[in-house]
N, C-alpha and C positions, 0 to 999 in steps of 0.2 A: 352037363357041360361043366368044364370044369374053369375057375374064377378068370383064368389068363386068357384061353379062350371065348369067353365073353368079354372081358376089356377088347381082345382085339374083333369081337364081333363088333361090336362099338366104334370104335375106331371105321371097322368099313363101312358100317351101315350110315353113321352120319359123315363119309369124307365129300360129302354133297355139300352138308352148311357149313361143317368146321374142319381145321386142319386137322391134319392127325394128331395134335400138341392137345387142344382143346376139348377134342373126342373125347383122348384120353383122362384130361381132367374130369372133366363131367361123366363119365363111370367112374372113376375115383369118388367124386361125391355121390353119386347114386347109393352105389357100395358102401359106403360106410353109411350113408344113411339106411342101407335096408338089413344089413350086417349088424348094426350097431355094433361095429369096431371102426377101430382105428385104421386112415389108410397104409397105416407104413406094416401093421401085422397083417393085412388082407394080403399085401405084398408076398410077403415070406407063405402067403399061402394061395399060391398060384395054381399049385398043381390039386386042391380041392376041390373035389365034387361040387356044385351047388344042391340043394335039396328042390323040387319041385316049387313048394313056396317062394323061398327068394330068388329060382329061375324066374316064373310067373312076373313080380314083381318087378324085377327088372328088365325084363323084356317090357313090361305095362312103360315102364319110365322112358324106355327106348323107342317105344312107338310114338310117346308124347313128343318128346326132343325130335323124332322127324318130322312130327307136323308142325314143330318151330314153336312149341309151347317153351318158356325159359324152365330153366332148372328148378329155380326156387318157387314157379307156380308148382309145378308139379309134386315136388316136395312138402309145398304149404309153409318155406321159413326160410327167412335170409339172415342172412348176417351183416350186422352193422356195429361198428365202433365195440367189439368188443361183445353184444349182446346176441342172442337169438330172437326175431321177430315173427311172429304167423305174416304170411301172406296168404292172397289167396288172387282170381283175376281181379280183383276189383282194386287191388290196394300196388300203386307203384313199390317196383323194385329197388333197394336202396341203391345208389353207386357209389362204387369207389371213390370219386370224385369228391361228392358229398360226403365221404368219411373224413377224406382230406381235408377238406372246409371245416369242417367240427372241429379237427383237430389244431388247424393255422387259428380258429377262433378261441380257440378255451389257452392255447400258445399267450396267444395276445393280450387277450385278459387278464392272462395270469402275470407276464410282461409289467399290463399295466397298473394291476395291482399293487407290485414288487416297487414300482417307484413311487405311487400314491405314499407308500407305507415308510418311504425313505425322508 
């Protein structure tokens, strides 16, 4: 099966939990995590074969993500502020939200540092 055809396998096999926008996110990060590439060059390679191995593995991610498992368990790593973290079930997923807060927090600190020092 070749790369584009499995995005849009993705796309219809999950247009049950997510839109097709989100589908297609989440094989964007599958992909590049099973690829280890980048997703803008997996792009420019649409029309590649997949090998058995990284089929296998991605179908494995696709079966997860329909039983509503999140991305980053399945993965084993999220991204927060910059860093890569292990997850796994037991350990909450970071949110965006909570990057935001770090960031308005270390803002403000720093804020109030800048007048301490004046």
């Amino acid at each position: 099966m070749k790369i584009g055809e499995l995005n849009e396998h993705f796309a219809l096999e999950l247009e049950q939990l997510y839109d097709r926008d989100e589908a297609k996110a989440l094989f964007a990060i599958a992909a590049e995590h099973v690829f280890n590439l980048p997703i803008l060059k997996l792009r420019m390679m649409d029309d590649l074969d997949t090998d058995f191995i990284h089929l296998q593995k991605l179908l494995s991610i696709l079966n997860d993500l329909m039983i509503g498992k999140p991305i980053q368990h399945i993965l084993e790593q999220a991204y927060f502020y910059g860093s890569v973290f292990k997850v796994n079930q037991h350990v909450l997923i970071p949110r965006p939200e909570t990057e935001e807060l770090v960031d308005w927090i270390i803002s403000d600190c720093k804020l109030k540092l800048k007048i301490n020092l004046m």
